[in-house]
ChimeraX commands (.cxc) that place a marker at each C-alpha (Angstrom):
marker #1 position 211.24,-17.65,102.48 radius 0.5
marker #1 position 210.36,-20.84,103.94 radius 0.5
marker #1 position 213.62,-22.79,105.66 radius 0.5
marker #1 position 213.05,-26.93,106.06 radius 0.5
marker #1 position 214.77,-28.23,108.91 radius 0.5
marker #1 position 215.80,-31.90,108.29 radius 0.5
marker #1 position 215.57,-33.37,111.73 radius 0.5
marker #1 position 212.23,-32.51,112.40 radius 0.5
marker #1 position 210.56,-31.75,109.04 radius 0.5
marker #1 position 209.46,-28.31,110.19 radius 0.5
marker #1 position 209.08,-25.93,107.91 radius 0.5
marker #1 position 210.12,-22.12,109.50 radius 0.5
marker #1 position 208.44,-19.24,108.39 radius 0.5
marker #1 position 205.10,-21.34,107.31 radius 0.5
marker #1 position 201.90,-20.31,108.98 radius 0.5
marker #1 position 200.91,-23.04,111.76 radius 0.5
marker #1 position 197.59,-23.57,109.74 radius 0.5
marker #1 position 199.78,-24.48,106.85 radius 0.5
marker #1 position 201.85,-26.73,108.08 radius 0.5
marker #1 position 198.73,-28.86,110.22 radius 0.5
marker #1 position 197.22,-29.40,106.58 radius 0.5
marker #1 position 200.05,-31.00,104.83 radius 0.5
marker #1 position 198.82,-33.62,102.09 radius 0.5
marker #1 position 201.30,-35.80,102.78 radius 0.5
marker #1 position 200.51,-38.55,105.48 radius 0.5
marker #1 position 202.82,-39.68,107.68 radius 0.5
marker #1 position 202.39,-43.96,106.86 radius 0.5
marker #1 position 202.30,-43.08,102.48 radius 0.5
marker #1 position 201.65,-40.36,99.88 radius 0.5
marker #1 position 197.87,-39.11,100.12 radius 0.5
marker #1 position 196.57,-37.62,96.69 radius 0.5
marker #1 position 194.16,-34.98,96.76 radius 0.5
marker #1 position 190.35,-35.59,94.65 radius 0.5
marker #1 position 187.70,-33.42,95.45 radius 0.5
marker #1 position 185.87,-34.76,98.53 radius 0.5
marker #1 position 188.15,-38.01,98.51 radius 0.5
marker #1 position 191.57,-39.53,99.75 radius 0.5
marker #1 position 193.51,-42.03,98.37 radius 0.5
marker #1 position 196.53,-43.51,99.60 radius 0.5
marker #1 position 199.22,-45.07,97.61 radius 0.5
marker #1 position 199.10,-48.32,99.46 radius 0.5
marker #1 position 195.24,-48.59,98.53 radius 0.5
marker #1 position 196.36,-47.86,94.74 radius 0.5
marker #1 position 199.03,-50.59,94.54 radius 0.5
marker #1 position 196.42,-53.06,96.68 radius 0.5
marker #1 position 194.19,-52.28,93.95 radius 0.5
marker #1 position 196.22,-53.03,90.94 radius 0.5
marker #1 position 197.59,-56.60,92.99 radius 0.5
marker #1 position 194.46,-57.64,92.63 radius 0.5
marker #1 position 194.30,-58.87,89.33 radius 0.5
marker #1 position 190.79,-59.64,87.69 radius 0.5
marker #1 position 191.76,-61.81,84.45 radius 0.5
marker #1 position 194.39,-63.02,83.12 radius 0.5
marker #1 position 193.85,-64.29,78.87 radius 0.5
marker #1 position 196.50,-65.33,76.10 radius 0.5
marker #1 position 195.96,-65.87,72.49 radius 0.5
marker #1 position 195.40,-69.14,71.02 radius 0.5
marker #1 position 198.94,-70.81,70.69 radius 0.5
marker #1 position 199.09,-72.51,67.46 radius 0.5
marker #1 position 197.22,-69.51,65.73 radius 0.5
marker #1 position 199.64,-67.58,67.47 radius 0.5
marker #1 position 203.61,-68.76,67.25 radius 0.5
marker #1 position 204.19,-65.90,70.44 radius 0.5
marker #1 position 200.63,-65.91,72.56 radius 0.5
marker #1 position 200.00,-62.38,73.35 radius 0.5
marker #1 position 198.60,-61.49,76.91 radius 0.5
marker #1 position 195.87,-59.53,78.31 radius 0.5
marker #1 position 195.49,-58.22,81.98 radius 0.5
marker #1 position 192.74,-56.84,83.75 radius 0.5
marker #1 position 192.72,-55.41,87.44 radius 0.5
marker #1 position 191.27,-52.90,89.00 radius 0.5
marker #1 position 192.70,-50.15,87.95 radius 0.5
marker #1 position 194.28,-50.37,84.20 radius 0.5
marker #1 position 194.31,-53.38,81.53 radius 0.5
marker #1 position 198.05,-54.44,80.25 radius 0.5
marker #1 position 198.93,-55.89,76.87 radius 0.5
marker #1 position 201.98,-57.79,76.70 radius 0.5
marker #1 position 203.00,-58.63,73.20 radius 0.5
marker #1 position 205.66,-61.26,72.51 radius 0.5
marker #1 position 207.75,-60.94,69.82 radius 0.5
marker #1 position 210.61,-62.80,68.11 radius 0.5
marker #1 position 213.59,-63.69,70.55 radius 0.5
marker #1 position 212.12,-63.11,73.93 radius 0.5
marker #1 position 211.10,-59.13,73.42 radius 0.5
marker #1 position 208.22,-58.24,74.57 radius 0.5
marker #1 position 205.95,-54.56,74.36 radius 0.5
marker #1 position 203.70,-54.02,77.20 radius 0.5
marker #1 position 200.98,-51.56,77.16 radius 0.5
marker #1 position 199.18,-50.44,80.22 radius 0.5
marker #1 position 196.04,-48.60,79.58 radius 0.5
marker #1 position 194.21,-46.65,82.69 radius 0.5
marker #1 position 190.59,-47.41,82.87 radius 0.5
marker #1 position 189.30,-44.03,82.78 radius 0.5
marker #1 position 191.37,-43.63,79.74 radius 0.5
marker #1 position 189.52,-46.28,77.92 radius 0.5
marker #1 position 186.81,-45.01,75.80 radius 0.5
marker #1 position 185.37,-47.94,73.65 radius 0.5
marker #1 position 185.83,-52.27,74.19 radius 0.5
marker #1 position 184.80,-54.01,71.21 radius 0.5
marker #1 position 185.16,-58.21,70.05 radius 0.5
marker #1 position 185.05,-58.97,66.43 radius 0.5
marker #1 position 184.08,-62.81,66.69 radius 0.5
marker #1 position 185.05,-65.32,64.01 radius 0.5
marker #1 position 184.34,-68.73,63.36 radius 0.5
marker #1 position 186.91,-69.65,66.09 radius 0.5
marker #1 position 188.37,-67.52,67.53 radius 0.5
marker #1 position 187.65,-63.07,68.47 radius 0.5
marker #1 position 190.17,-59.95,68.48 radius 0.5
marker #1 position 189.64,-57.46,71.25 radius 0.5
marker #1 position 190.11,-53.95,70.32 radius 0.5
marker #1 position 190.40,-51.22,72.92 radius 0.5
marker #1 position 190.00,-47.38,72.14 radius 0.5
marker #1 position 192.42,-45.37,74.53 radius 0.5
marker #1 position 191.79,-41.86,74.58 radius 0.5
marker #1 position 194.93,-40.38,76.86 radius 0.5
marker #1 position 195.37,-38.01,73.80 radius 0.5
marker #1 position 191.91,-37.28,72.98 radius 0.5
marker #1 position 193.32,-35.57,69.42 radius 0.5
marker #1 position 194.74,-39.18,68.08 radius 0.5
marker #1 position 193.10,-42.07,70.34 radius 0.5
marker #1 position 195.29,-45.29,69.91 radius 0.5
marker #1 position 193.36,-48.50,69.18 radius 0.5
marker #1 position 195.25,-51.56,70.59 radius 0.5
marker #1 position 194.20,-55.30,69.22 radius 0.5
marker #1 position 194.64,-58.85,70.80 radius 0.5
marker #1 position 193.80,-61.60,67.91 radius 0.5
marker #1 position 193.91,-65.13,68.47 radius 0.5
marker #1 position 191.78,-65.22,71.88 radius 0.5
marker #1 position 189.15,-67.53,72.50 radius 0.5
marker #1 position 185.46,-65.87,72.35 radius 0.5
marker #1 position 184.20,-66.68,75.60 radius 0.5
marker #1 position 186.68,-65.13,77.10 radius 0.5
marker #1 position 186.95,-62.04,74.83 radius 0.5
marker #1 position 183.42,-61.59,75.45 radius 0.5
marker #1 position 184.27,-62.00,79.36 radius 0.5
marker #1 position 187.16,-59.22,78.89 radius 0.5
marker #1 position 184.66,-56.57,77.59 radius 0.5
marker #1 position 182.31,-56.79,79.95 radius 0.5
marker #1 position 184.70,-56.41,82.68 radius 0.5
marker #1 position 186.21,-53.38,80.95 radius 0.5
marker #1 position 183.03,-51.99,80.50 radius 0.5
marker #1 position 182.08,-52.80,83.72 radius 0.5
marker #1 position 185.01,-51.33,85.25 radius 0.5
marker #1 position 184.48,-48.07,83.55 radius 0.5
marker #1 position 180.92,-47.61,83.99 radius 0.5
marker #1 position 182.50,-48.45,88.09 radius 0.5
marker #1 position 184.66,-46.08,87.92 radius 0.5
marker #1 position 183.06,-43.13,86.76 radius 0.5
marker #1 position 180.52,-43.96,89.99 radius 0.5
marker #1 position 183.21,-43.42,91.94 radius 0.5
marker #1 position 182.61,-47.09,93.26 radius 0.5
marker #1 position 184.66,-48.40,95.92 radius 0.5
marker #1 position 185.48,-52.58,95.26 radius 0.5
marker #1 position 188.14,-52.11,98.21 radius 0.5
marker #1 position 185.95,-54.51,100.13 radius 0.5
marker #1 position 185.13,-57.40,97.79 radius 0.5
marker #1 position 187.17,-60.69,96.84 radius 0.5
marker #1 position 188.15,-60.57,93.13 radius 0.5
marker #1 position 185.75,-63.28,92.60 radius 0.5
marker #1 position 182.59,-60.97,93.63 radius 0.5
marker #1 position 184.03,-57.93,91.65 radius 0.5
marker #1 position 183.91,-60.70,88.30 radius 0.5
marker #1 position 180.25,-61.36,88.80 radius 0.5
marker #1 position 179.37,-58.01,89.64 radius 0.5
marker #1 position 181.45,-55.86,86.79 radius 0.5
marker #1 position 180.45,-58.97,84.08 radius 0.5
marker #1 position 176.61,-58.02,85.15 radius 0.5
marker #1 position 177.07,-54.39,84.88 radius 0.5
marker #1 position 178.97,-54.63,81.56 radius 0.5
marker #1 position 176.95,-57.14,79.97 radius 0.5
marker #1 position 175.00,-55.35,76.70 radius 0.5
marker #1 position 171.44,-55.66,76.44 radius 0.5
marker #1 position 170.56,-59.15,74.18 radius 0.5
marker #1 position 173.96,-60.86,74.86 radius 0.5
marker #1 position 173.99,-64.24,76.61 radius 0.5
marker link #1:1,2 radius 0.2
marker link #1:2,3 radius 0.2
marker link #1:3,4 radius 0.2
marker link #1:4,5 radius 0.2
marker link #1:5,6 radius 0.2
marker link #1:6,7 radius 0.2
marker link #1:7,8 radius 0.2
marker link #1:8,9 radius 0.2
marker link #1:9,10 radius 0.2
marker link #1:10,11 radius 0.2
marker link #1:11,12 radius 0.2
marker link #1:12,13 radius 0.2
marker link #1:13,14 radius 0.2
marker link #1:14,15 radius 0.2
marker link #1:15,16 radius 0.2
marker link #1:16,17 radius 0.2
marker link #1:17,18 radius 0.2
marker link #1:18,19 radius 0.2
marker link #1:19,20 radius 0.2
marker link #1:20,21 radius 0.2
marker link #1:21,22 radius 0.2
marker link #1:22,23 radius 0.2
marker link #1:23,24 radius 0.2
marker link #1:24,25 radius 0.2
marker link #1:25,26 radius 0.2
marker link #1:26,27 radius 0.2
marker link #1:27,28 radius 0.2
marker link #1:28,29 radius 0.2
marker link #1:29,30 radius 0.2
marker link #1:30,31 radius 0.2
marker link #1:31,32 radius 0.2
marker link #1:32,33 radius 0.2
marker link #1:33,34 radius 0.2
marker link #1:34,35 radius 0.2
marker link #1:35,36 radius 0.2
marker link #1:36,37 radius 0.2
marker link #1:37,38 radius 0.2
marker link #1:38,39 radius 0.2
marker link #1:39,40 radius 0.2
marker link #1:40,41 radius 0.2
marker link #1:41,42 radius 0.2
marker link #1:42,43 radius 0.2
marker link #1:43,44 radius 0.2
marker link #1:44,45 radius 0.2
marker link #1:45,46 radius 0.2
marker link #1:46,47 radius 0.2
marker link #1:47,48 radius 0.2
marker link #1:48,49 radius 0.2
marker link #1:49,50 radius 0.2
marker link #1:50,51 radius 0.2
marker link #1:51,52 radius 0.2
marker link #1:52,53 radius 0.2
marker link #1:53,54 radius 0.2
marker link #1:54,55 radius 0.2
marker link #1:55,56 radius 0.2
marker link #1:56,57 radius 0.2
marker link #1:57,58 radius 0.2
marker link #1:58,59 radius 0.2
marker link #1:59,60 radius 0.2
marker link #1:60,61 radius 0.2
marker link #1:61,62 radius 0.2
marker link #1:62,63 radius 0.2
marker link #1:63,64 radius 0.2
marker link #1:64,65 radius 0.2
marker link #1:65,66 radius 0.2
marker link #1:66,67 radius 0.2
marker link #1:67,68 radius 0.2
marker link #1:68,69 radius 0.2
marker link #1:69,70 radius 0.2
marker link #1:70,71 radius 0.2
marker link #1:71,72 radius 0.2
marker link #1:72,73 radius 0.2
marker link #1:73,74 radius 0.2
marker link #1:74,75 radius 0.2
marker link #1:75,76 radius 0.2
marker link #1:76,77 radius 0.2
marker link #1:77,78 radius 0.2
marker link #1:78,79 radius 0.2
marker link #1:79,80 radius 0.2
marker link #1:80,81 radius 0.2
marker link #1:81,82 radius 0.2
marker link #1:82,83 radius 0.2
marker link #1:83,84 radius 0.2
marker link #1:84,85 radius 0.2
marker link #1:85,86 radius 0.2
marker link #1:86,87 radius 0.2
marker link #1:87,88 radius 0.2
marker link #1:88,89 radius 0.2
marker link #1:89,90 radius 0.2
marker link #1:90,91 radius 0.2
marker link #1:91,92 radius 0.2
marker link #1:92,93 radius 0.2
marker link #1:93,94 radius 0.2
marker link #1:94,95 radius 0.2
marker link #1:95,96 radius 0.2
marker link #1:96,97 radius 0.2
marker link #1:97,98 radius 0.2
marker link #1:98,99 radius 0.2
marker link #1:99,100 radius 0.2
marker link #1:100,101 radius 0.2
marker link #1:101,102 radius 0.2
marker link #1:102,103 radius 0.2
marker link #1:103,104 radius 0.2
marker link #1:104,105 radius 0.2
marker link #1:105,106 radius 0.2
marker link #1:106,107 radius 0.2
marker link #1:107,108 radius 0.2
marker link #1:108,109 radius 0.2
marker link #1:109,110 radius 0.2
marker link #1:110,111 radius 0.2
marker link #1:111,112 radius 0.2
marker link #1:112,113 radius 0.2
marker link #1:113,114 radius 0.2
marker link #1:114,115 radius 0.2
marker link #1:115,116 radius 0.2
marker link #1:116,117 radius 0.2
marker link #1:117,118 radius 0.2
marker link #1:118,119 radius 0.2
marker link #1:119,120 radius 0.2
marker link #1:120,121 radius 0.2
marker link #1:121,122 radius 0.2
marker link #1:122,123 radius 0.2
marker link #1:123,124 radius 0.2
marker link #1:124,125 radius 0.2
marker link #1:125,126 radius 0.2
marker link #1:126,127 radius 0.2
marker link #1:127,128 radius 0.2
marker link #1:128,129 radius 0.2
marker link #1:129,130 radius 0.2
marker link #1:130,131 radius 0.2
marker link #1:131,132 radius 0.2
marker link #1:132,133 radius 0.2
marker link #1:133,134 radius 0.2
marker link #1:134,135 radius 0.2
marker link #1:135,136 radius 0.2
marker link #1:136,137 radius 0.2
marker link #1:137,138 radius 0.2
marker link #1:138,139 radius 0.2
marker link #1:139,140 radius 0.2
marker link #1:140,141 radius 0.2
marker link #1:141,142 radius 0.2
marker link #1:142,143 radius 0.2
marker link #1:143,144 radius 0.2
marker link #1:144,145 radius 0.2
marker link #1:145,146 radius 0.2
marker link #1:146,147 radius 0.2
marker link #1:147,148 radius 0.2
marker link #1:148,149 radius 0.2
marker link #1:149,150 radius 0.2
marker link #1:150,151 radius 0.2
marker link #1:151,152 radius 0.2
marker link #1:152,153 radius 0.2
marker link #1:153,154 radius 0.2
marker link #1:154,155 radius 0.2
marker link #1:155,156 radius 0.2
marker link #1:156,157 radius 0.2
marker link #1:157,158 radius 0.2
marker link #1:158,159 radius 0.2
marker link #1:159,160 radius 0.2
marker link #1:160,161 radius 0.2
marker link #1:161,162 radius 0.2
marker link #1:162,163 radius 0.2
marker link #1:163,164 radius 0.2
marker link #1:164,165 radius 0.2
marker link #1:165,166 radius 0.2
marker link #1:166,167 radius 0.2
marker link #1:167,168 radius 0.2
marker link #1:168,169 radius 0.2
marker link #1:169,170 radius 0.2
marker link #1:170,171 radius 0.2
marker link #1:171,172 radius 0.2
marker link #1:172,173 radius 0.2
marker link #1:173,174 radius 0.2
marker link #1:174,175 radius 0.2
view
């Protein structure tokens, strides 16, 4: 039986080399990857830095839906009638498929997210201009293909992440 002593944090009755290897650092929680550290503070710097930013087409849209990308996930706020609003955050690794459906004027994202691999949800934003549809996927795609490197973008202005995830995520043949 292990006893925790409040003043100091000790634990009694732990081996020493137990209690020298605690995961938890003493400035923020440290989660445990193999071979890698990661503290919270470097999770929530991560998801302040916010990549893009779209909304649906107003007039085509009477309550402009929004689209965010950062670093880490990609949120979907949908308005609604009287001020509600749904907002769906979807973790990058999660995502398994971007596509735009373009039309004459304007595209629909769709993105595939796989957290239940059984019955993957398919969320849609209409109404958004194609350009920056088309800049959306490639930064999702981008972001994944990142991620699954294990890349760090810790370093980099949001700026240089854009142009370097919109290169990486760009399909072969598109402009």
């Amino acid at each position: 039986m292990f006893l925790h002593n409040k003043k100091t944090g000790d634990l009694k009755g732990e081996p020493k080399e137990i209690r020298d290897a605690d995961p938890i650092n003493k400035k923020g929680v440290v989660f445990q990857n193999p071979g890698k550290q990661t503290t919270l503070q470097q999770l929530v710097s991560q998801s302040q830095k916010v990549l893009l930013t779209i909304k649906s087409i107003y007039p085509l849209d009477w309550f402009p839906d929004t689209l965010t990308i950062d670093e880490n996930k990609v949120n979907i706020i949908r308005k609604e009638l009287f001020g509600m609003e749904n907002i769906h955050s979807i973790l990058i690794e999660d995502i398994t498929n971007v596509t735009v459906g373009k039309g004459f004027f304007t595209a629909t994202l769709e993105i595939v997210d796989s957290t239940n691999f059984r019955f993957p949800e398919t969320y849609k934003v209409k109404h958004l201009e194609v350009k920056k549809a088309l800049l959306a996927r490639r930064l999702i795609q981008g972001l994944i293909a990142a991620k699954r490197q294990g890349v760090d973008m810790s370093e980099l202005t949001p700026e240089d992440i854009v142009d370097q995830l919109e290169d990486l995520g760009r399909a072969r043949g598109e402009n």
